[in-house]
Every structure is written in C-alpha cells, then in structure tokens.
C-alpha positions as MATLAB code, in Angstrom:
seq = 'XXXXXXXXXXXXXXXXXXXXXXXXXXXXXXXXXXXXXXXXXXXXXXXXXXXXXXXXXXXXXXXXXXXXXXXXXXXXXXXXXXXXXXXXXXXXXXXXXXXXXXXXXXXXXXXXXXXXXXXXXXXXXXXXXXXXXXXXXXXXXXXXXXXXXXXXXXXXXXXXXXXXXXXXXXXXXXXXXXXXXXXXXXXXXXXXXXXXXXXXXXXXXXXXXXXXXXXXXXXXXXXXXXXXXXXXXXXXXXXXXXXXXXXXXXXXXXXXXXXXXXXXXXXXXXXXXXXXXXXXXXXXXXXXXXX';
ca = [
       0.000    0.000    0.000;
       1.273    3.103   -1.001;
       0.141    6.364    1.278;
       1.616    9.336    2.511;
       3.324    9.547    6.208;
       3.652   12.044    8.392;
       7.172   12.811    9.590;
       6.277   10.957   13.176;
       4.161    8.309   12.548;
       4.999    5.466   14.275;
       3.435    2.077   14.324;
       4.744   -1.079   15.473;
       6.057   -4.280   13.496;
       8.219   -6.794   15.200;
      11.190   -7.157   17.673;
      13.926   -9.169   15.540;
      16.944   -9.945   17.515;
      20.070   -9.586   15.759;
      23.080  -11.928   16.123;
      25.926  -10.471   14.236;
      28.928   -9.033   15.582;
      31.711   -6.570   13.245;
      32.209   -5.928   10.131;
      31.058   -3.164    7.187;
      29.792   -4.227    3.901;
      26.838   -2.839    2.141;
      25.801   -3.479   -1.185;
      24.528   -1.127   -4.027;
      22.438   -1.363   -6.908;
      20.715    0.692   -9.182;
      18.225    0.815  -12.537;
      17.419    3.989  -15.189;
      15.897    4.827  -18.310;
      13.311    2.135  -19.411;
      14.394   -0.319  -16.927;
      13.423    2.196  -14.398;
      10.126    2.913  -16.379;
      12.119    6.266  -17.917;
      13.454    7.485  -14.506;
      15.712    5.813  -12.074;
      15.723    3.642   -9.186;
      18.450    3.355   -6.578;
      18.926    0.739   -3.162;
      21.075    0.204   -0.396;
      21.552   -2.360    1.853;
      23.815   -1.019    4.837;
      25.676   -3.592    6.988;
      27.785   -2.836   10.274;
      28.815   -3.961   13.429;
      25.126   -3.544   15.331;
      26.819   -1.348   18.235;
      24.780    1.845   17.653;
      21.308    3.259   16.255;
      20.477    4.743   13.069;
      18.081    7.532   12.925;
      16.528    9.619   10.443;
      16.723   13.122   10.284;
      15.889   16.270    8.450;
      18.270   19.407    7.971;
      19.055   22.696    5.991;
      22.706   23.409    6.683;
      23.182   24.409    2.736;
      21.180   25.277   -0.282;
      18.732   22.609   -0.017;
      17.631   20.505    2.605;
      17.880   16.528    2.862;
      17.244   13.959    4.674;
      20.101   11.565    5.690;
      19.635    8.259    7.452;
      22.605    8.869   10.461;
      24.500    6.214   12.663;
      24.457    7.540   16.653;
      26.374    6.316   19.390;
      28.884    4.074   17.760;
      32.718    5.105   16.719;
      31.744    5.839   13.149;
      28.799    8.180   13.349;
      27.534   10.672   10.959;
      25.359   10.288    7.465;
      25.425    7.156    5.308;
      22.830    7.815    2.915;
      20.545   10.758    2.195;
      18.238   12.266   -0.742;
      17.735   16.036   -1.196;
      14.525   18.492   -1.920;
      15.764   18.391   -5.790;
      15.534   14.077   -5.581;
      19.625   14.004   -5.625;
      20.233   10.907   -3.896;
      23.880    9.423   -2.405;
      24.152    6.137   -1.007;
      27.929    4.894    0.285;
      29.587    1.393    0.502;
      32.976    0.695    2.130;
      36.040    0.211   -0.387;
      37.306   -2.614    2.382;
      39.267   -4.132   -0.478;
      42.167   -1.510    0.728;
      43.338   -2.273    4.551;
      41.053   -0.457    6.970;
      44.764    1.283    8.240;
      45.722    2.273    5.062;
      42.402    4.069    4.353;
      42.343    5.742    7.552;
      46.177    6.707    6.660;
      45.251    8.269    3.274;
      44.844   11.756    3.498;
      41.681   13.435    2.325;
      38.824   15.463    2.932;
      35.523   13.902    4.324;
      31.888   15.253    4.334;
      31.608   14.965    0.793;
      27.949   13.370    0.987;
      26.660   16.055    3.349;
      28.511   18.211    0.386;
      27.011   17.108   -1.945;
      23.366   16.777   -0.526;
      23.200   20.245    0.906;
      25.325   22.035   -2.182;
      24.054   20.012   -5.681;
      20.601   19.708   -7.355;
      21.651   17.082  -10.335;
      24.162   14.247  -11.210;
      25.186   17.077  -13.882;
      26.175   19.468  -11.376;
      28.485   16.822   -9.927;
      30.054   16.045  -13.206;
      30.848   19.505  -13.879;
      32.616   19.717  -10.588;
      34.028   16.307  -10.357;
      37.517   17.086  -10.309;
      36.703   19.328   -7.624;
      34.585   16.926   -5.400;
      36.488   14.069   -5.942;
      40.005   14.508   -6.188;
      40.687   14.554   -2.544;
      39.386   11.882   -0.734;
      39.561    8.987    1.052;
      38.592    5.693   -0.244;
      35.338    4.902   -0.801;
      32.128    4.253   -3.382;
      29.138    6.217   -4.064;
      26.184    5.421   -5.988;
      24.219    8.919   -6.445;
      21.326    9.570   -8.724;
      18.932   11.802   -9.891;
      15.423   10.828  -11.864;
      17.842   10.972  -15.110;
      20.823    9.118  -14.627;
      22.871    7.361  -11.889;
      26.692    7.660  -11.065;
      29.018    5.275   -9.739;
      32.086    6.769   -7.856;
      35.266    4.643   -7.121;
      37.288    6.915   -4.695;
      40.539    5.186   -4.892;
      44.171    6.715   -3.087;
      45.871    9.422   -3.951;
      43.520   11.080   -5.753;
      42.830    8.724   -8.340;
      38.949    8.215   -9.111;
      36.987    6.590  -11.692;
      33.115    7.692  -12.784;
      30.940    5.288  -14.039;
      27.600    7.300  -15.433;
      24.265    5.243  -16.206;
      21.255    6.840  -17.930;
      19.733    3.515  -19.086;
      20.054    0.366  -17.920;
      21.536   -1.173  -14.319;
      24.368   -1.060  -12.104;
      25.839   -3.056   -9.201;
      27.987   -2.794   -6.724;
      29.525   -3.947   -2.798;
      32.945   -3.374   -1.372;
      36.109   -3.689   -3.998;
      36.998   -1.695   -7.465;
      35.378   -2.857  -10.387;
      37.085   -0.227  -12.961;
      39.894   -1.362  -14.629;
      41.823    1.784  -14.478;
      41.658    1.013  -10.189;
      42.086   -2.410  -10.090;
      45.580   -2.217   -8.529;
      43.818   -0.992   -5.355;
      41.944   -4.416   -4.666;
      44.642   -5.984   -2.500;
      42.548   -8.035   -0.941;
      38.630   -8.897   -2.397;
      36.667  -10.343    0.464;
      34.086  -13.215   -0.589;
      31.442  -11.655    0.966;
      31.663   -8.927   -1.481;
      32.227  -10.977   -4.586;
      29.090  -13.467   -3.182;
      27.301  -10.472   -2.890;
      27.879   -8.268   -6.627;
      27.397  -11.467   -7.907;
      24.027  -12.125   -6.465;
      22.437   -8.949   -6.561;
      23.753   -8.542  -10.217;
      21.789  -12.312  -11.134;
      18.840  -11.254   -9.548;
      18.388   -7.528  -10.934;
      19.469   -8.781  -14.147;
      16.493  -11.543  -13.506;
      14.036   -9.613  -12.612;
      10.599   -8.325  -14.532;
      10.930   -4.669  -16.242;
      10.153   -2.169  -15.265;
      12.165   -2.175  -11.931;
      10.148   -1.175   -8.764;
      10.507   -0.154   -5.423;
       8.630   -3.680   -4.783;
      11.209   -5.584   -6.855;
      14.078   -3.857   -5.437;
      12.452   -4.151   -1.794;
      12.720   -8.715   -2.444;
      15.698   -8.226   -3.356;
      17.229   -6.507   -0.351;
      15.678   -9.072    1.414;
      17.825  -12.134    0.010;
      19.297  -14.566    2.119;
      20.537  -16.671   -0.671;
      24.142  -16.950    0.097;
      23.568  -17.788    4.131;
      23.930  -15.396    7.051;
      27.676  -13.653    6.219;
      27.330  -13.575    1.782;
      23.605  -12.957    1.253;
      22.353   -9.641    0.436;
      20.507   -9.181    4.095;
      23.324  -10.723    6.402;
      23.074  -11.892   10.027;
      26.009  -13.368   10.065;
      29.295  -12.922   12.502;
      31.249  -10.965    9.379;
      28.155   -8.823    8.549;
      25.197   -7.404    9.694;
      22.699   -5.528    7.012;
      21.169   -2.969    9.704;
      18.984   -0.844    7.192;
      17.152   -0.938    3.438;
      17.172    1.954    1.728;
      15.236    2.330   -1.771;
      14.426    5.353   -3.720;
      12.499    5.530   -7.401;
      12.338    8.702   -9.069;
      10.231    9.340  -11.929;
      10.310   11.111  -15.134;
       8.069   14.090  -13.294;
       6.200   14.073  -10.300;
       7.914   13.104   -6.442;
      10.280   10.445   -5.554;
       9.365    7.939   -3.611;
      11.551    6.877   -0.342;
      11.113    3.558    1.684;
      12.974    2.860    4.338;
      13.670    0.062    6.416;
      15.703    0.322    9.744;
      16.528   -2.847   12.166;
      17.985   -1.646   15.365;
      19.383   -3.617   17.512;
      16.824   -5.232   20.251;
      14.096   -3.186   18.914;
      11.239   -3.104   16.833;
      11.711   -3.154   12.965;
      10.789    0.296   11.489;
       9.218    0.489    7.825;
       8.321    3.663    5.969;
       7.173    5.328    2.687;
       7.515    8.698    2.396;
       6.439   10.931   -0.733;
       9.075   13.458   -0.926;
       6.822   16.351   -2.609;
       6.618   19.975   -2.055;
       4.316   19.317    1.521;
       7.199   17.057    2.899;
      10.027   19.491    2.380;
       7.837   22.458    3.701;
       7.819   20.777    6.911;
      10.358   22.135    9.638;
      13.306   20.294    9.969;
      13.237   17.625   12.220;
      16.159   16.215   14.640;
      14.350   12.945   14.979;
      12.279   11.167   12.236;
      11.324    7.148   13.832;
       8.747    5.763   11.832;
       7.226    2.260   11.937;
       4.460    0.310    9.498;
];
C-alpha cells in the first residue's frame, strides 16, 4: 500500500533480535531509463557492526535541505545515505578491499555526501565539478542519482577516481573496485563482497521490467548466500542494519522507503512521498517511523 506519512508516525512491526557481531559491507544497486520505467531507481543495503542506532533526520545546513539516514552512538557516526529536496540521492559502501589502516592513513577530505546533498541539485552538477569533489578523498564508493541518470564513484588513493555514469540500464555494486583503471587498489577482495555483486547482479538482471521499489524491496531481502554472503546478512562478518530504496520518476515526487533494524528493537518500515508538503515541513532532529 502506497500512502503518505507524516514525519512521526509510528506504528509497530516486530522485535527481531540480531546476532551479528563486526564488520562493514553494504551493497549497491541501481536501474534507469526504461528499466526504471524512464526514470531511475536506486537501493542500499547497509551492513555494520550492530553497536549503535540509526536515525533519520531532516536538515538545511546548505542550499537545499535533505534527509540523511545517520548512525548515533557508535565510533563511526555521521550520514550514510541521504536524498535532497531536488531528488539528488547518495548512497555509500565501504572500499574494504584496501586495509582499513591504510584508508584511515590516506589523506583526504571527508563530508563529501553532506557536500554534496546540501550544495548540488543534479548528477550534472556533480560532473561539472568532479575534479573538484572528488580529487581529494579517502577511499570509498558512491552510488548517487537523480530521476535521469545514476553515477558510480570509485574513490581510490591518492587522488585517483573513476566515474561510471548510467542513464539507461543497471548497475551493481559492494565493497572492492570494479574499474579497470583502479584495479591495482583491490589488494585483498573479500568473498562476501564478490558473493554479494554477484548475487544482486543475477537477480536484478532476472528480474521483470520495469524495476520497482517492490522488486528492489525482495531483493534486499535475500538470504541466498547464508547469514555472512547474502544480500541481508546476520552473520558474525556482517550485519545488514537498514534498506534503503528510492524511485524517481520522469516528473512528479520520488518515492523513499525505508527500512531500519535496530538492535533489540522493533523493525521500522516507511514510505515517504518526498513532494513539495514534505520538504515544507520544519526540519526535524528525529524522524522514527514504523508500518
């Protein structure tokens, strides 16, 4: 069923307990043009150690508010994922295919999705200011779309980057450097990542056109590969904490659905309509939903 929510609605699902214990992950994937029915489509499925909440919340620090699904109380906090009032998505995956130490050792600046969220409008905007944005950072991968196209950032060291844009047909990725030109940086490819690409790219490649929040939604929920390679983990390697979907069309509002598991409590699902109404609304510091 598909109905507006207000920012604090809250109802109720289920308490699921979760057993995992360390590790990032996260896996990305993403659909335009006419396998998004003419706009685009975009998904995340973010795993971590469960050692913390995620919380969603609404802010204007820039030109343009977002909302950003945060991590709070853990050693990593901050924004890893958000969509702005012009439907300029970013979702982030780990590139844990370089050493944890040497990734922390690269110098760079950070912030660029709250950058990017508060600052851009479009996926062209980016591109014209790529070298810019992206030249400095630390290692990492971004998937970022508007209802036209999607992007697919490999951050690699040094500098070095690689931009992979999509304005019709899919795109897939988890935790190590697809592009040739960064291969070199893959010293070590975990098999949960490789399980996981490969799984998510069968089963979006598999699946009925157009691509849907619905389809996209079975998807995240995958346990295919067993609790530390599927696409929702549970595992001791992996833990997928949160779904995050977004399909924008050709013209009218995107549509958001969100799914947060929080450790020992109740499974939170929400829709929201991202139109005019929902950015009009005062910034919030808190949005908790359940359905």
């Amino acid at each position: 069923m598909n109905k507006r929510f207000s920012l604090l609605a809250v109802v109720s699902i289920l308490v699921l307990e979760v057993p995992c214990f360390q590790a990032s992950g996260c896996t990305l994937w993403g659909a335009a043009g006419g396998d998004a029915g003419g706009g685009t489509i975009i998904s995340k499925n973010r795993d971590w150690k469960p050692d913390h909440v995620q919380v969603l919340k609404v802010r204007r620090d820039g030109k343009y508010a977002y909302l950003g699904l945060y991590a709070e109380g853990n050693k990593e906090p901050g924004i890893k994922q958000g969509v702005n009032e012009k439907g300029l998505c970013v979702t982030t995956a780990s590139a844990s295919s370089i050493p944890k130490a040497t990734r922390d050792a690269q110098i760079g600046k950070s912030g660029l999705m709250t950058t990017l969220l508060a600052e851009y409008a479009s996926c062209d905007q980016i591109l014209a200011d790529k070298e810019k944005l992206f030249s400095n950072r630390k290692p990492s991968f971004l998937m970022i779309s508007d209802r036209k196209q999607i992007l697919m950032l490999e951050e690699g060291l040094e500098g070095h980057f690689a931009v992979k844009v999509v304005k019709t047909g899919t795109v897939t990725h988890s935790n190590h450097y697809l592009e040739p030109s960064l291969a070199e940086y893959n010293q070590k490819i975990g098999e949960s990542s490789t399980t996981r690409l490969d799984r998510i790219s069968e089963l979006i490649q598999a699946a009925r056109r157009p691509l849907d929040i619905s389809s996209f939604a079975e998807m995240s929920l995958d346990r295919h590969d067993g609790a530390n390679n599927s696409l929702w983990r549970t595992g001791t390697n992996g833990c997928t904490l949160s779904s995050w979907i977004l399909q924008s069309p050709v013209s009218g509002p995107p549509t958001l659905r969100v799914l947060i598991v929080n450790p020992g409590k109740p499974e939170e699902l929400e829709s929201f309509v991202l139109d005019k109404k929902f950015w009009k609304q005062p910034p919030a510091l808190v949005l908790s939903y359940r359905k």
